[in-house]
N, C-alpha and C positions, 0 to 999 in steps of 0.2 A: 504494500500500500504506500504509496506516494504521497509528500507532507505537500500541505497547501502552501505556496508562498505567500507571506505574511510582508504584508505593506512596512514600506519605511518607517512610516508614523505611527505605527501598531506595536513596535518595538521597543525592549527597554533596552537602555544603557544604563552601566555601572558599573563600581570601581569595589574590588572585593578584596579582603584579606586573612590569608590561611595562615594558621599560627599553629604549630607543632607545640602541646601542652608541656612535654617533657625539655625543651629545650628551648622555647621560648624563639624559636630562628621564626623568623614571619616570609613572606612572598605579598604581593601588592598585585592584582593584575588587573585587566579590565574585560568585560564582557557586553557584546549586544546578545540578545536574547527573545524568542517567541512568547515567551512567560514572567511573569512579574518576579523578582530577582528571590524574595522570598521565599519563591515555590520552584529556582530553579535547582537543579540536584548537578549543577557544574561545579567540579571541584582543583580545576584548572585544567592547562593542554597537557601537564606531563613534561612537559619541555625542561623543566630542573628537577631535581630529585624530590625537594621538599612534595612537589606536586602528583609527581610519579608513587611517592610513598602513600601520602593523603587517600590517592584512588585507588591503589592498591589493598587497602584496610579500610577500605570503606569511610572513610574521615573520621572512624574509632583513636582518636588519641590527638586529635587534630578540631581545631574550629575556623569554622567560617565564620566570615561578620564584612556584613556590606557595610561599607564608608560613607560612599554618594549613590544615591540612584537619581535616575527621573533627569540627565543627564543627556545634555549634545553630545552626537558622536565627534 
């Protein structure tokens, strides 16, 4: 099944940060999104380890917390 594409202006933007509980190391990244940022279950692209680990354990020992939403791209 094929997603619908979702208008520019249907879109959230925001700015998110993953913070590793046991060492306190954080990542900062940004997101556009079909879903409003509190219901999105993105826990970054992987692309550094802190995020690759995050996703891998399911964000168990890890938190998320949006910064800004409702933001220009």
């Amino acid at each position: 099944m094929s997603r619908k594409k979702v208008p520019e202006s249907e879109k959230y933007f925001y700015i998110y940060m993953i913070t590793d509980d046991k060492t306190n190391e954080y990542y900062i990244g940004k997101r556009t999104s079909d879903v409003r940022p509190e219901f999105d279950k993105y826990w970054g692209s992987g692309i550094n380890r802190l995020c690759r680990s995050a996703k891998k354990h399911a964000g168990t020992g890890y938190t998320r917390e949006i910064l800004i939403s409702d933001i220009d791209n």
